[in-house]
N, C-alpha and C positions, 0 to 999 in steps of 0.2 A: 498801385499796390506794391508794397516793400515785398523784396528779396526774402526776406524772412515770411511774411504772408504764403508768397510762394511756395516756398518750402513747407509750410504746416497742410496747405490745399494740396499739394503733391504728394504728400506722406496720406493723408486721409484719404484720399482718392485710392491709393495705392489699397489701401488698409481694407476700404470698401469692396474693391474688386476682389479682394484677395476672399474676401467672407463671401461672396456672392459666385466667385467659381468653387467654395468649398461645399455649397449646398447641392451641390454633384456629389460632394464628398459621403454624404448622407440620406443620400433621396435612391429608392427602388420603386420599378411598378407598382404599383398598389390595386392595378387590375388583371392581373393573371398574364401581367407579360403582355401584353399588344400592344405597349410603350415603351420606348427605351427609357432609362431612368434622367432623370429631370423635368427639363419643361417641355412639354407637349411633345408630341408625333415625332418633330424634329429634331431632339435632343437638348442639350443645352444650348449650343451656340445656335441651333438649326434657325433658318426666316432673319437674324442678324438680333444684336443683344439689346435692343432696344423697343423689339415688335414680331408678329407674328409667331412663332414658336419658338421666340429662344430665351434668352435668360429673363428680361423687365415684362414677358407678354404670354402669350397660350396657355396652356393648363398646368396643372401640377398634377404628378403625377406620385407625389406622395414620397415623405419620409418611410424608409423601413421601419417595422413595426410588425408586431405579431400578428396573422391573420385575426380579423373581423370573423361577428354573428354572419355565416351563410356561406364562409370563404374554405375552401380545400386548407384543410390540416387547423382550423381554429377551436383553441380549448379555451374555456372560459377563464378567467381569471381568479383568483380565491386571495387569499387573504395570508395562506401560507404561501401562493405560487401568484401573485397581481400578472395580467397580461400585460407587457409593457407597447406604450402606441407613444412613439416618437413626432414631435410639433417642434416645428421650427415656426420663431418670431423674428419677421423681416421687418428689416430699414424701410419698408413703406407701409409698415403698421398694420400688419396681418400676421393673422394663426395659418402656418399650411400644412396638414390639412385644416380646416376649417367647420368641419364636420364629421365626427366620430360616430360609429354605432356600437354600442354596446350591448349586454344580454342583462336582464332585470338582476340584481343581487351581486352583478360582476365586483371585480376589486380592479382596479386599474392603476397603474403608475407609469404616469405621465411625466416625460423624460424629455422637457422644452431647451433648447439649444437657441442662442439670438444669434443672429446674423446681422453685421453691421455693428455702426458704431454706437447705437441709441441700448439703454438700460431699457429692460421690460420685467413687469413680473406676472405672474401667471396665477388667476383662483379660478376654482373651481366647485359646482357643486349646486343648489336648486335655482333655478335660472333666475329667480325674482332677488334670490341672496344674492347671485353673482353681480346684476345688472345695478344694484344699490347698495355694492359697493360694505357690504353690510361685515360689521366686525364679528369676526369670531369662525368666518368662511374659510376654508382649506386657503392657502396661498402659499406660494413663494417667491418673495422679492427679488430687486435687485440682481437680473440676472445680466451679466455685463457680456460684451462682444465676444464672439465665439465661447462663451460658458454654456453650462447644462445643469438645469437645476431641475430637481427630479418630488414629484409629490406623488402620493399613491391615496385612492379616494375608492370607498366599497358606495357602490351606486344602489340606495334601501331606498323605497318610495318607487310612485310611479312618474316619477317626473312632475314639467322638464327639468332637464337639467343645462349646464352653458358652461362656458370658460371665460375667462376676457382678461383681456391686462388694464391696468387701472392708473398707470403710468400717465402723469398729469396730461391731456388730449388723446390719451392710446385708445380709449372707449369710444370716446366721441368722434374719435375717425373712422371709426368702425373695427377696432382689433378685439373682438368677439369671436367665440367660435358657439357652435348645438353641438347636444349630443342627443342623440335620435335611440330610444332604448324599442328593443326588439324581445 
């Protein structure tokens, strides 16, 4: 491998880690605090960065985002005031969190940040439109490394409803999220 290869694989590398210790940068409990913010129990680095609780393994422990249906201090979200629920899309082709609850009629605006070097974009809206991909579904494209691209969607009907990114194999890897109405 040329000199030059090197140097494009050590900048990327670089570039990766740097978006991957930034999702510290962005992530709060999302359980009342019995987490530190990041990945699982141990924190970010906690178990070592490749397993157990730390950055590539354990749980997540959720983007900050306005309290959820059922959580201390949650108002629903309306149309003059959307509750806004922050999603990060990572380099190994996941929504985190990956599962929203929302309340019937809510307005939401959905605030996806990528992490990593890979484009994603983000629809949202009745799970059969989302999963087929289907024209004319809420989305927003094209969101490139450390960006934030923000859609706001009023949840009418009784479901289901989904998310997914459509990014040529982002679906079929599994980069789907539910959203669970209450």
């Amino acid at each position: 491998m040329s000199d030059r290869r090197f140097g494009w694989l050590g900048a990327t590398l670089v570039a990766v880690g740097i978006a991957l210790l930034a999702i510290g940068a962005v992530i709060s409990p999302a359980n009342g605090g019995l987490t530190r913010p990041g990945w699982g129990g141990g924190g970010m680095m906690g178990g070592g960065m490749m397993g157990g609780a730390g950055m590539m393994g354990g749980r997540w422990a959720g983007p900050a985002s306005a309290p959820g249906p059922g959580q201390a201090g949650f108002v629903a979200g309306t149309q003059a005031n959307p509750r806004v629920v922050r999603v990060v899309a990572t380099p190994q082709l996941r929504f985190l969190p990956d599962s929203v609850t929302i309340q019937a009629g809510e307005t939401i605006t959905f605030e996806v940040t990528t992490m990593g070097p890979t484009v994603h974009e983000f629809m949202v809206g009745p799970a059969a439109d989302v999963a087929a991909d289907k024209a004319g579904t809420p989305e927003v494209a094209d969101i490139g490394m450390m960006q934030t691209g923000s859609l706001t969607y009023t949840f009418t009907g009784p479901g289901p409803f989904a998310f997914a990114c459509h990014a040529p194999g982002h679906y079929e890897a599994g980069m789907t999220g539910t959203i669970a109405v209450q």
